[in-house]
N, C-alpha and C positions, 0 to 999 in steps of 0.2 A: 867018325863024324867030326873028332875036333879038328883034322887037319882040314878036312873041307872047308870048315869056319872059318878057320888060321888063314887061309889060302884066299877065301874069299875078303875076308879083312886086309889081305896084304890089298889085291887088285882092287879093294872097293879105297885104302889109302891113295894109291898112285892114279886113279883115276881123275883126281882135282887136278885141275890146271897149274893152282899156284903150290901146290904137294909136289909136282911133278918138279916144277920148277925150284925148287927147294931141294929137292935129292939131287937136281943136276949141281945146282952150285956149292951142295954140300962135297959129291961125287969130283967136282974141280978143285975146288979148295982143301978139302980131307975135314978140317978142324975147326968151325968159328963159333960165336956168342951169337945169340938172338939177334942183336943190333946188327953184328954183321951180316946176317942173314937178311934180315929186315933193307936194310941198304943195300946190296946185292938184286934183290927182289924184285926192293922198289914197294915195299908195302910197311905199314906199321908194324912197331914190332907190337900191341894187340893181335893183329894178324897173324906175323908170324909165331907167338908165343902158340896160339888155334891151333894151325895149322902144325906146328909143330908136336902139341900133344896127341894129334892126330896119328901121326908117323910114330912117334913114340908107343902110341898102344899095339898099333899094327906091326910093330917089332921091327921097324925100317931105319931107323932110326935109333940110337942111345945118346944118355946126356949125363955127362958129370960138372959139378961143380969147381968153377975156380975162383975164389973168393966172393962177391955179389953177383958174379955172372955165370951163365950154364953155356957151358960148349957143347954140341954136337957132333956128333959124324957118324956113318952110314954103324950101320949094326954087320959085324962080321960073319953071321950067318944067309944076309940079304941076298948076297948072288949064287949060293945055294939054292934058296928057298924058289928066287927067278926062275932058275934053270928047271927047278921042279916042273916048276909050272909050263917051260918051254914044254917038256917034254911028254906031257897030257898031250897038247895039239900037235904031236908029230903023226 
């Protein structure tokens, strides 16, 4: 039953339009801070801090600190977990 959760937490993350579009310019970039994200986006970084704790719980997402600001980039388990998930609808 957790992975069900886990799974549907992943697709119910990547569902949001500005989520989606956040793993894409993470997925380009590899490495940025909130602001950069925020810019990229085109949204506050209020918003992107949301949405990005968003991604962060859904495990799409990690974030480590570099001095006042948090970088992100993809979680090294994310195209695993994708592929999982491909592989239910084949």
């Amino acid at each position: 039953m957790y992975k069900e959760a886990y799974d549907v937490g992943l697709l119910k993350a990547l569902a949001d339009e500005t989520r989606k579009k956040i793993v894409i310019v993470i997925r380009l970039k590899k490495n940025l801070s909130v602001f950069q994200i925020a810019q990229e986006v085109n949204i506050s970084q209020p918003n992107a801090s949301q949405a990005l704790g968003a991604l962060r719980y859904a495990g799409v997402v990690v974030s480590k600190r570099h001095g006042h600001e948090v970088h992100y980039r993809l979680s090294d388990k994310l195209a695993g977990r994708i592929a999982a998930l491909a592989r239910l609808f084949q």
